[in-house]
FIPABA-888380 format. One record per residue (C-alpha): residue in one letter; y, z, x. Coordinates in steps of 0.05 Angstrom, whole numbers, plus 32768, in hexadecimal, padded with zeros to 4 digits. Each point is the difference from the previous one (the first is absolute). Example, Ala and Ser with C-alpha at 12.3 -4.5 7.8 and 13.67 -1.06 7.14 Angstrom:
<rs>
a7FA6809C80F6s80457FF3801B
</rs>
This chain:
<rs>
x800080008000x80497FEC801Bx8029803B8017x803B80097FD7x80407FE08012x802780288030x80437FE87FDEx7FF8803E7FD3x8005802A8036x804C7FE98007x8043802A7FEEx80167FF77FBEx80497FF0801Dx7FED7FD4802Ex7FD77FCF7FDEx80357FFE7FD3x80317FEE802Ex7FD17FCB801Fx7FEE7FE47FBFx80517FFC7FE8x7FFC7FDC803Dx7FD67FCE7FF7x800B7FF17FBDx80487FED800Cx7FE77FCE8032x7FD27FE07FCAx803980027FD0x802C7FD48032x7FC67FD38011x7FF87FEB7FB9x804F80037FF2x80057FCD8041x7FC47FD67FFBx7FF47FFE7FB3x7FB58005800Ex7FCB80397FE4x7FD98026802Fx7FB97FDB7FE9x801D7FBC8012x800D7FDB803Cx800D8036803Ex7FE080417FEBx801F80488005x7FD58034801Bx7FFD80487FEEx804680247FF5x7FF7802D804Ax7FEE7FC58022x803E7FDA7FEFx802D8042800Ax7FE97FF8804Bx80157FB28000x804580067FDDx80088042803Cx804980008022x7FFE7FEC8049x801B8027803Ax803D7FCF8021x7FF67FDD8046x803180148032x801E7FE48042x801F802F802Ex80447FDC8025x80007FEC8047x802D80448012x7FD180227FD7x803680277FD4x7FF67FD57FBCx7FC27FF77FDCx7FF47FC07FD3x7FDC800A7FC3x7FDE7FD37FD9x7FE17FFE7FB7x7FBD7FEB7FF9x7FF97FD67FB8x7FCD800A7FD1x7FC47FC58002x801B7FBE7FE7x7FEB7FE17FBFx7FD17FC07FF9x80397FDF7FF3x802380088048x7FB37FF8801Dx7FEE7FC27FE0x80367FE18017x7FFB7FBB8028x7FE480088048x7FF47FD18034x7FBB80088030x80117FD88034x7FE980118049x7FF6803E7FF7x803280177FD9x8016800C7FB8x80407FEB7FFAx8033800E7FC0x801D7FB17FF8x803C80167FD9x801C802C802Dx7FE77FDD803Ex7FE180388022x7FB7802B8008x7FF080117FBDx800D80467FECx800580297FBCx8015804C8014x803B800E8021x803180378000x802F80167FC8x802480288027x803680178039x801C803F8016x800B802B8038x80018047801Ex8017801D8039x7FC68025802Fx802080427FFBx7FFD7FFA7FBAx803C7FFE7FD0x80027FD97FBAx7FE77FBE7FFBx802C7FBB8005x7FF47FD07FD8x80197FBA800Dx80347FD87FD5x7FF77FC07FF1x7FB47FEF800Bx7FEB7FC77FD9x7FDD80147FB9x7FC080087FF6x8000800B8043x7FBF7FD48023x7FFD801B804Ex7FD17FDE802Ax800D80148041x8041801B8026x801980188043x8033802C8024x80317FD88027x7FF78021804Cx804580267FF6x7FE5801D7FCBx80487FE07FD5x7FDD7FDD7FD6x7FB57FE87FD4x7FE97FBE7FECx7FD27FF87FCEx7FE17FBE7FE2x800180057FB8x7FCD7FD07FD6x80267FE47FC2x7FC37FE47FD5x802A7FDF7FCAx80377FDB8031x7FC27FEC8028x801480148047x7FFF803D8035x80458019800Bx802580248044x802380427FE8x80208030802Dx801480467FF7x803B8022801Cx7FE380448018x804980298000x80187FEC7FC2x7FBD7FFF7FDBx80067FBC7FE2x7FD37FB78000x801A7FB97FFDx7FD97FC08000x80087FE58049x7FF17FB07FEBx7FFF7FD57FCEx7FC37FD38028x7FC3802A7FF0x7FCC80118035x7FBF7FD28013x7FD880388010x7FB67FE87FF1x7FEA80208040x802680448013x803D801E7FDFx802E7FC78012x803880238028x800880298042x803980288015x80267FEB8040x7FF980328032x804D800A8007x8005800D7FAEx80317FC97FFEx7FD67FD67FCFx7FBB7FE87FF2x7FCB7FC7800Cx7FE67FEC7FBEx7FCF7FC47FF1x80267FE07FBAx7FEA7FCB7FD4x80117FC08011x80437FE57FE5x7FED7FB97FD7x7FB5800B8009x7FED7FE77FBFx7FCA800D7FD9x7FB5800E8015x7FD97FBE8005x7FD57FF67FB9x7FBC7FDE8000x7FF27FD17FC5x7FBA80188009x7FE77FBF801Fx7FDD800A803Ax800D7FD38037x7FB77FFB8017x7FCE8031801Cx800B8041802Cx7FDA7FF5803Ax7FF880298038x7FD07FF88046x7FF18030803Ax7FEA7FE6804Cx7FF380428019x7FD67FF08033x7FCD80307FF4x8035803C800Ax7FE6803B7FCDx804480207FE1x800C80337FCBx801E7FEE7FC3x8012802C7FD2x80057FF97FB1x80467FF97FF5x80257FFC7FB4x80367FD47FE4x7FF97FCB8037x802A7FB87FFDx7FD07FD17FDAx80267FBB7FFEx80367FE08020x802980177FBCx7FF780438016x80197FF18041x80387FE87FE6x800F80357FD3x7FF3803B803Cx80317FD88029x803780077FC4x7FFD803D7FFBx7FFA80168048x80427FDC801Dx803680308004x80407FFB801Cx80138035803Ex8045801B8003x803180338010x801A80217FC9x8044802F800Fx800A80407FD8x803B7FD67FDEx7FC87FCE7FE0x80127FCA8032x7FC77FD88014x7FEB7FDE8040x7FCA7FCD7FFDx7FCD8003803Bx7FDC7FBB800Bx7FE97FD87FCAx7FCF801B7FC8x7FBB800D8013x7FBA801E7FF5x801580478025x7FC580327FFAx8033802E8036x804580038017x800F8045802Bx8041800E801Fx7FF980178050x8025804A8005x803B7FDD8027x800F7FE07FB9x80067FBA802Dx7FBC7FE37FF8x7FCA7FEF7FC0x7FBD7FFA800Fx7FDC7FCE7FC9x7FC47FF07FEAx7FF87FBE7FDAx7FBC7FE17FD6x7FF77FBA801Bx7FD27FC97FDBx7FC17FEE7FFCx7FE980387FCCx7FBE801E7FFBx7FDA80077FC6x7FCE8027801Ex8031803F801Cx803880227FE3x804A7FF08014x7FFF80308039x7FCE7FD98026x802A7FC07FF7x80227FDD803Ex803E801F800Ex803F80008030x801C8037801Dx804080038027x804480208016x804B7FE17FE6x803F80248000x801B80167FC5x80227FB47FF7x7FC07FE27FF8x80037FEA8056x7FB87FFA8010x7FF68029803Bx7FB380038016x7FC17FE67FDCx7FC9803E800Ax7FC97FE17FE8x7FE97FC77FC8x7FBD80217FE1x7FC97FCE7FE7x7FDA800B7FC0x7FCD80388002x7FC87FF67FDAx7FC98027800Ex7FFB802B8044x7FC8801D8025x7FCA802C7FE2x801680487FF8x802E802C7FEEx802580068045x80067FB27FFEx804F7FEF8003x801B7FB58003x801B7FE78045x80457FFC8010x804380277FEBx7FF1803C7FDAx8025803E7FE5x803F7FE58022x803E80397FEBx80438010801Dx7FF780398039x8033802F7FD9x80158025803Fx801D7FC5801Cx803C7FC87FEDx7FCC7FC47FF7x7FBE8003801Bx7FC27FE27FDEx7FBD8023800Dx7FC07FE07FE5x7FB580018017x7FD07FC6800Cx7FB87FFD8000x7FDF7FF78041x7FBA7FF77FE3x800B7FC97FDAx7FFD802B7FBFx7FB8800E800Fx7FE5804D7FFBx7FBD7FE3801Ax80187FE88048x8001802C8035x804480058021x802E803A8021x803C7FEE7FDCx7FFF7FF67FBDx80457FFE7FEEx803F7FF3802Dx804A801E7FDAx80317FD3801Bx8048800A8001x803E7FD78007x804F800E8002x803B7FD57FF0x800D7FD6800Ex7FB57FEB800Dx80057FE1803Ax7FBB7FF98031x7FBD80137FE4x7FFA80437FD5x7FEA803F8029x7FBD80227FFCx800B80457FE4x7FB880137FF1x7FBE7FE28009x7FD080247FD1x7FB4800D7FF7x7FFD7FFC7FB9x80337FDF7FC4x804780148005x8016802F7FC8x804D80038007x803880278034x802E80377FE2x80397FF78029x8030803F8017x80227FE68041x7FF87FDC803Cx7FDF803A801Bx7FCA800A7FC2x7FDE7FDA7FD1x7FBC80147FE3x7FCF7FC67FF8x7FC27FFC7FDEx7FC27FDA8004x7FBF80057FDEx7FB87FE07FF1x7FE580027FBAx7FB77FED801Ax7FFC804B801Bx8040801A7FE1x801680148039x805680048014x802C8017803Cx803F80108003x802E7FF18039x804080178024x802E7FC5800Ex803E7FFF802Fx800A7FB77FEDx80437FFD802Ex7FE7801A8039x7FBE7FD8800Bx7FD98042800Bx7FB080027FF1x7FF180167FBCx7FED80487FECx7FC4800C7FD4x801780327FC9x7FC380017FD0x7FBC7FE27FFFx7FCA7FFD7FC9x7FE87FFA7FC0x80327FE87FC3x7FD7801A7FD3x7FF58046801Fx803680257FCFx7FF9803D801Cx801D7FED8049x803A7FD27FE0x8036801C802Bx80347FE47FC3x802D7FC38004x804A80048029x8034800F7FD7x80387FC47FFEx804780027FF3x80307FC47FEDx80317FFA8037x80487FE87FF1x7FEE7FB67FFDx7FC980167FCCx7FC97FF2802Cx7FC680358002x7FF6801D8045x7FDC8044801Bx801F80447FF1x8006801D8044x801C803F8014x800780278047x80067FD08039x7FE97FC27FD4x7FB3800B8008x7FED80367FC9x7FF17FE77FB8x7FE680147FC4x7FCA7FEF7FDCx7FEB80087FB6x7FB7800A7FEAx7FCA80077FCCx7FEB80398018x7FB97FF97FEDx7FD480378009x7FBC80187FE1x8030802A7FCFx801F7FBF7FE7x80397FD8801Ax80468033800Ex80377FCC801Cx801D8019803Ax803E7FEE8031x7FFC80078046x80287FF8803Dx7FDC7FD98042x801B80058047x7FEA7FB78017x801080158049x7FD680498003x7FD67FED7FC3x801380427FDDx7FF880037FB8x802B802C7FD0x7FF580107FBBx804380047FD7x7FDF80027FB6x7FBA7FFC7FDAx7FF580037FB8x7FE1803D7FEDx7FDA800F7FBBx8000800A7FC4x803A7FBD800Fx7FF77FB58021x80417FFA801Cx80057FC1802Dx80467FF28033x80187FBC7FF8x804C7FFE8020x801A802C8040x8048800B7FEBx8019800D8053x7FE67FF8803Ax7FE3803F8014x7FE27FFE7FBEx802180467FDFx80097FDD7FC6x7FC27FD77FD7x7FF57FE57FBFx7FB8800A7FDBx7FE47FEE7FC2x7FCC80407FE3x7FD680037FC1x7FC580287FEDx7FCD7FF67FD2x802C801A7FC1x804D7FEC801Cx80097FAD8009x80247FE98047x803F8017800Cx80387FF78037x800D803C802Fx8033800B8036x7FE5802F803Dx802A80278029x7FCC80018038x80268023803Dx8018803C7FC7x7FB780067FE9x802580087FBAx7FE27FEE7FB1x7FFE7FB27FF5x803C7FF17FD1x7FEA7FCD7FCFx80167FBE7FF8x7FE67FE87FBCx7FD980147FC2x7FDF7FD07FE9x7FD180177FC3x7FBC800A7FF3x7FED7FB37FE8x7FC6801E7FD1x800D804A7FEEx7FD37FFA7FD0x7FCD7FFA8037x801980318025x7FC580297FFEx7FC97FD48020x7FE1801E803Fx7FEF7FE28040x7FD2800B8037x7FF87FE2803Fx7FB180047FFFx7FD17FF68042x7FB17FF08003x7FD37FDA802Bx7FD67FBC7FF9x7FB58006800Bx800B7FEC8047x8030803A8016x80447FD17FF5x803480307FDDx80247FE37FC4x8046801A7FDCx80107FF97FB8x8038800F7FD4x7FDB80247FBDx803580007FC4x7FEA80297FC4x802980067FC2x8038803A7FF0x7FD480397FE6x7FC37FE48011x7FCC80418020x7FBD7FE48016x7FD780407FE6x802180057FC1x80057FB57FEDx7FC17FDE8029x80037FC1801Cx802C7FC47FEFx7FFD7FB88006x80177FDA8035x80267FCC8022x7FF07FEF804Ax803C7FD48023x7FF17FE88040x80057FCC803Dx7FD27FF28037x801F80028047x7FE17FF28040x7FFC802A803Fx7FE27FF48045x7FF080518009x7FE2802F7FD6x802C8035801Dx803B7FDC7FF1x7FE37FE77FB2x7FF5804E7FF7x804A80168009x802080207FC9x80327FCD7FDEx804280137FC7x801B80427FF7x7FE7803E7FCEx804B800C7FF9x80157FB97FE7x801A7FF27FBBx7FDB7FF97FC5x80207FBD7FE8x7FE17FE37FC9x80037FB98006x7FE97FCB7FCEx7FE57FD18036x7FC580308025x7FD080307FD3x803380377FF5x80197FED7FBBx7FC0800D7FE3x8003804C8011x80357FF67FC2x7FC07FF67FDBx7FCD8041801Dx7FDB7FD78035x7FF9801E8042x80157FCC8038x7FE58000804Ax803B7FD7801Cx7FEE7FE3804Bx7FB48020800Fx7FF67FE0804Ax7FDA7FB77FF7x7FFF7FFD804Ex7FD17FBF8020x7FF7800C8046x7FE67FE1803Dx8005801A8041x7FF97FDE8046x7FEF7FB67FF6x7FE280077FB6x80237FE27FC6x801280327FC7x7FEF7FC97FC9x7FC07FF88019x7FEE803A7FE2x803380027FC5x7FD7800F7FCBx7FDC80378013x803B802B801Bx80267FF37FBFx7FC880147FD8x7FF78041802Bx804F800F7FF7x7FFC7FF17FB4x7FBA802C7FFFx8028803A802Ex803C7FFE7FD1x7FDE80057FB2x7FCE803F8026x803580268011x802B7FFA7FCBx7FC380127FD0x7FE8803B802Bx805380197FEFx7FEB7FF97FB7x803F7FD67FF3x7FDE7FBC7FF6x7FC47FEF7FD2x7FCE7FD68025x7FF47FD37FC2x804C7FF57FF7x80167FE78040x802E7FC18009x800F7FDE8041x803E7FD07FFCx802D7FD88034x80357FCF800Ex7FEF7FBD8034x7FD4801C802Fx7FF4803A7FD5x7FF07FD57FC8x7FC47FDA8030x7FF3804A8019x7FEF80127FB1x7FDB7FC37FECx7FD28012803Ax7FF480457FF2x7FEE7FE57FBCx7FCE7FC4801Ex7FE480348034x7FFC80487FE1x7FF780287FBCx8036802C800Dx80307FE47FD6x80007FFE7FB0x80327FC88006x80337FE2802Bx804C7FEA8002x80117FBB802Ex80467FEF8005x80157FB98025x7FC280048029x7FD47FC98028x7FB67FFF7FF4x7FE47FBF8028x800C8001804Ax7FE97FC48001x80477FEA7FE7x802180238032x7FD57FE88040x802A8002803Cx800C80587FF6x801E80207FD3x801580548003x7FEE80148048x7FC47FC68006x80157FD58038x7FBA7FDD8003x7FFB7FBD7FD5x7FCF7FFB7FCCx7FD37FD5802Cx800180348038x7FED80327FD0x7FEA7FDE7FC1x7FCB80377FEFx8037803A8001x801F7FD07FDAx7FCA7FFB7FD3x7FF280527FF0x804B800A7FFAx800D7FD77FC5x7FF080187FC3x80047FC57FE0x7FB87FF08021x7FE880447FE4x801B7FFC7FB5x7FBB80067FF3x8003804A8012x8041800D7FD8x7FDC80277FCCx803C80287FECx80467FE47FD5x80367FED802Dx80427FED7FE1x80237FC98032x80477FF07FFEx80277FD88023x80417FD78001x7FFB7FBE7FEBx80387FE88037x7FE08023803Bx80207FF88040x7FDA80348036x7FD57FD68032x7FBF80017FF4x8001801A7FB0x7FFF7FBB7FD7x8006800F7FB5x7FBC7FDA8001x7FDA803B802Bx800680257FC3x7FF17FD17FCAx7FC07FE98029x7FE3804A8005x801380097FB6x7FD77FBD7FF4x7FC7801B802Ax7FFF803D7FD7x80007FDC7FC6x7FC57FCF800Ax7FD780418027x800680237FB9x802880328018x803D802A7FE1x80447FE7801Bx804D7FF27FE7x80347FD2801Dx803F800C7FF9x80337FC38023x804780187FF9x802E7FCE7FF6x803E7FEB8037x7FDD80408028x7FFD7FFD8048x7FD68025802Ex8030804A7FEBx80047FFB7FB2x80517FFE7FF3x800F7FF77FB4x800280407FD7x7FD17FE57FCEx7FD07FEC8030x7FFF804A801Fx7FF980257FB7x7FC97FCC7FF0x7FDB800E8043x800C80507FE5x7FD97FEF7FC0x7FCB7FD68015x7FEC8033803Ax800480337FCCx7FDA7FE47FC8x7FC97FF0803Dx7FFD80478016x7FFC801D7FBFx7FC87FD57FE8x7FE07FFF803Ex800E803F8028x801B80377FCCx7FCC7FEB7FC8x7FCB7FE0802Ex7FBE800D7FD8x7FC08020802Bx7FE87FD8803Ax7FBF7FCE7FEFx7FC5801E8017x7FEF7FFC804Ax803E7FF08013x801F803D8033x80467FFE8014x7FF57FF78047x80017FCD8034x7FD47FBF8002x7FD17FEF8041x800D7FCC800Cx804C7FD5801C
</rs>
């Protein structure tokens, strides 16, 4: 017999107030949309939509002197409406043809600001209404903000900018923004002005097709026998239509836009993918798309031209013109040859720094250098210099001054990384810092703490005699992760502690307000009190004054509890779950609930490291629509995270033996949670989104452990994806019978269980073609077996639209309570446990 509900265990007051809630949301979604709740888009259960229609806590920039803070309001989810509007997939991108930029439907709705040592807000005169923020930035004396605002019904992106002193916005231009790629605008490093990428002046309108094709699509490959990965990419050019149509709408127009609205063209319009100004202000470093387009590769991987001009246009150096890249070397450490991460060295007026594969690309060939950084000054005369020659891939410099820079290098094959001391003025032999695992947590020193300088350009926080830094960490430990900030002597080594969260709070650093660090900003929650802004006096030792106080989204759900929960897998591997039980809930007095497992497989290349302890008990206990949270609204218990780790140490391949470590996790997980008595073993559900989805349609194909099963925007053939896919570097040739066990698609035989698949019908994620879920649901089908599909329409690979989250909400409902809550007895013989055999 089903337990009863643990809804009735709720306050009176509360569910009252959640239910007042929700009910006013259902009365303005029929007001609005004119539809009933049993037609079309379905409404879930009053709590669950409470959580949905849940106020959002603002984003907020701090300014480059770090005495203002920016705040911006995060909108409630667009309708269908905004969602289904018309989209573009061309080359790899979904592009909004109205508006001539990357498609987008949530943007900010709001602008004010507050000063650090707190004080009233200040709002902003003036800001266009309703108020569509898609992305802004500080000027580098801090004077003034731009922000691009997207104006749906005029069709364009426009330039606003925002007086900081007197508090008020004015549109900069009339010409909107081309800003398909990026936000479409820079600040010059002297504040003067801007570099913007515009529309084109007279461009026209996009080239139409009258839908007669102008003969076959044909495409041929010489490769000379050279085996290359290539990956399953979405939204790729089909035609030479849509060639013509990615080239419309990529040409922009580069110029130099003064604080009065005066405008200074830059060259002639063209297909800019990057345009960065060098910190003297005198030179732009661009990067161009060139023809002949692939159809087999996204637009990154197209030719392109990079090189220097001044700020006239004057072409001053070419760096480098980059052939097409269309499949590399097999692996994951495979790069392409040639220019690569190429950036302005901010410490410096205008040198370019980029690295260069020495390898050819190839992980498999045995060289000493893998990667040469490179770097060149104005006015780039002679061959670049050598700054580095590296054993592994280059991973990026943090620059402080000629005397220090921190650069980074790394090798996913054994996920290993060093860190290294630069003195890139001096010539001096690098200094190893840090070497080892990237995945070993627990020995994360944290990452160096940047500041903008007065050019805006982010360098290293130094303090003493230029060689001490500060570094801000995880901090995770076996008693959960407790962000700390630190202070490292780079000369002596010496490490100093300044601050560490400490329970029953997560409090995390993220700005150093001086140099010597007596002054910090942190965000803290707890399980009960959402994120908030705190200023620390750190030299005074005195109480945090707070900054904000932001509400509880979902008092109503105040009460839930949360434990960080540890166990171990049959083979000694520890595991870490979060276990969320209901407010009230008491496992002697009210027995065991159902459940909702939410998890995602990750792969390790050491036990030790798989069995570190991962989140925080101190966290908060947001209740999000999108995971399994919401349904706590509705008395499940939810084990949020339980460790799906697939490991293989030394030269073995964790997906070799995929299925019977995620099996083991899955059987480690549903034991332990039964032995707390908070989880019926008849009423368990495991559920995922992507690789969590193809995680849960295996446990279902492999195992009895499971009453039923939740797959969100998940692939189930790896036979579709057969040059890698996750962390699989091997092809499916090279590996075709791991390929083989892991798809569940091959064992939907096995999938003896219901499993509710959903997925959006406009999927863009590599790898997860709308099809991988019709063809398991079709397998399931034909096998006999109990499955629904449910294809959301103008969904991508994150569901966007408002009705398309509330109808996820009520089909996952309805699924659990017919399959979970109200599961009838098991059929004879059949023991929740694991299956033999992969």
């Amino acid at each position: 017999m089903a337990k009863p509900s643990i809804r009735a265990l709720a306050a009176p007051l509360a569910l009252a107030a959640l239910l007042a809630t929700a009910f006013a949301a259902q009365a303005r979604d029929e007001a609005a949309t004119g539809r009933a709740t049993d037609s079309g888009y379905r409404l879930p259960a009053p709590a669950l939509r409470a959580i949905v229609d849940a106020p959002q806590a603002p984003r907020l920039s701090l300014s480059p002197q770090r005495d203002l803070i920016a705040y911006m309001q995060v909108p409630s989810l667009p309708g269908i409406e905004v969602v289904a509007q018309p989209e573009l997939k061309l080359a790899g991108l979904r592009i909004h043809p109205r508006t001539h930029s990357a498609s987008g439907f949530s943007f900010s709705t709001d602008l004010w600001l507050q000063a650090v040592d707190g004080g009233a807000e200040r709002r902003i005169e003036g800001l266009p209404q309703p108020l569509a923020l898609r992305s802004m930035q500080w000027s580098p004396d801090q004077r003034h903000i731009a922000f691009s605002h997207v104006d749906a019904r005029a069709g364009r992106v426009e330039l606003w900018l925002v007086d900081v002193a007197a508090g008020r916005a004015r549109r900069l231009l009339e010409q909107p923004l081309g800003s398909v790629v990026g936000s479409g605008f820079d600040w010059l490093p002297d504040s003067s002005g801007l570099i913007a990428l515009l529309r084109p002046e007279g461009q026209g309108a996009a080239p139409a097709s009258d839908g007669v094709p102008a003969g076959p699509n044909i495409q041929e490959t010489d490769g000379g026998g050279q085996v290359q990965s290539l990956r399953t990419y979405q939204d790729l050019l089909g035609n030479p239509h849509d060639e013509a149509v990615f080239a419309y709408y990529m040409t922009s127009q580069l110029a130099r836009v003064g604080l009065d609205g005066g405008v200074d063209r830059i060259g002639v319009p063209e297909m800019y993918v990057g345009a960065s100004v060098s910190p003297d202000g005198r030179h732009l470093l661009r990067q161009r798309l060139e023809q002949p387009f692939s159809y087999l590769v996204p637009y990154s991987r197209f030719p392109r031209r990079i090189d220097v001009t001044d700020l006239g246009g004057r072409l001053l150096h070419t760096v480098a013109v980059l052939p097409v890249v269309e499949g590399l070397p097999t692996g994951n450490d495979a790069v392409a040859t040639g220019v690569r991460r190429i950036a302005w060295r901010a410490d410096a007026p205008a040198t370019l720094v980029w690295a260069e594969a020495q390898d050819g690309g190839d992980p498999a060939r045995e060289v000493d250098v893998r990667d040469r950084v490179f770097a060149h000054a104005a006015p780039f005369k002679g061959e670049p210099g050598v700054l580095a020659d590296l054993s592994m891939r280059y991973g990026g410099i943090q620059w402080g001054s000629g005397e220090l820079a921190l650069l980074t290098e790394f090798w996913w094959k054994s996920r290993q990384l060093r860190e290294w001391r630069l003195a890139p003025d001096t010539g001096s032999a690098p200094a190893l810092l840090r070497e080892g695992s990237y995945e070993d947590r627990y020995a994360d020193p944290g990452t160096p703490v940047m500041q903008l300088d007065d050019r805006g350009f982010a360098r290293l926080l130094t303090t003493g005699a230029g060689d001490t830094i500060y570094r801000i960490g995880a901090g995770a430990s076996s008693e959960g992760d407790r962000p700390f900030l630190d202070r490292q002597d780079l000369s002596g080594g010496a490490t100093e502690r300044l601050f560490h969260s400490e329970a029953p709070w997560y409090e995390a650093p993220f700005a150093l307000l001086d140099a010597e660090a007596s002054r910090i900003l942190t965000t803290r929650e707890s399980p009960t009190e959402p994120t908030n802004v705190l200023l620390r006096t750190l030299a005074a030792d005195a109480e945090p004054v707070a900054l904000t106080d932001f509400p509880h989204p979902t008092p109503e759900l105040r009460g839930v509890s949360k434990e960080q929960i540890r166990y171990a897998r049959a083979d000694g591997v520890e595991m870490t779950a979060d276990l969320y039980l209901p407010a009230g809930y008491e496992a002697t007095r009210d027995g065991p609930l159902p459940m909702l497992m939410w998890a995602y497989p990750r792969e390790f290349k050491s036990a030790d490291v798989a069995s570190q302890v991962r989140g925080s008990p101190h966290r908060f206990n947001r209740i999000s629509y999108w995971g399994p949270l919401a349904y706590l609204a509705q008395g499940y218990a939810v084990l949020d995270g339980p460790s799906m780790p697939i490991i293989g140490e030394g030269d073995a391949e964790p997906n070799d033996t995929y299925v019977t470590q995620l099996v083991a996790s899955a059987q480690a997980a549903v034991d332990e949670v039964v032995a707390r008595g908070v989880a019926d073993r008849d009423r368990i559900a495991i559920g995922g989104h992507s690789y969590g989805a193809f995680m849960a349609a295996n446990l279902l194909a492999h195992s009895d452990l499971f009453r039923t099963g939740i797959a969100r925007s998940g692939a189930y053939n790896r036979s579709l994806t057969p040059f890698g896919f996750q962390a699989e570097e091997r092809n499916y040739w090279q590996a075709t019978d791991t390929y083989h066990a892991m798809s569940p698609f091959n064992h939907a035989h096995g999938i003896n269980e219901p499993i509710l698949i959903i997925h959006g019908e406009e999927d863009n994620n590599s790898g997860t073609f709308p099809m991988q879920s019709e063809r398991l649901f079709s397998a399931i089908k034909g096998l006999g077996g109990t499955a629904r599909l449910v294809m959301l329409p103008n969904e991508s690979h994150g569901y966007r639209a408002r009705e398309s989250i509330l109808h996820m909400l009520a089909e996952t409902n309805d699924w659990l309570e017919n399959y979970v809550r109200n599961a009838p007895p098991r059929a004879a013989g059949v023991e929740a446990a694991a299956t033999a055999s992969p």
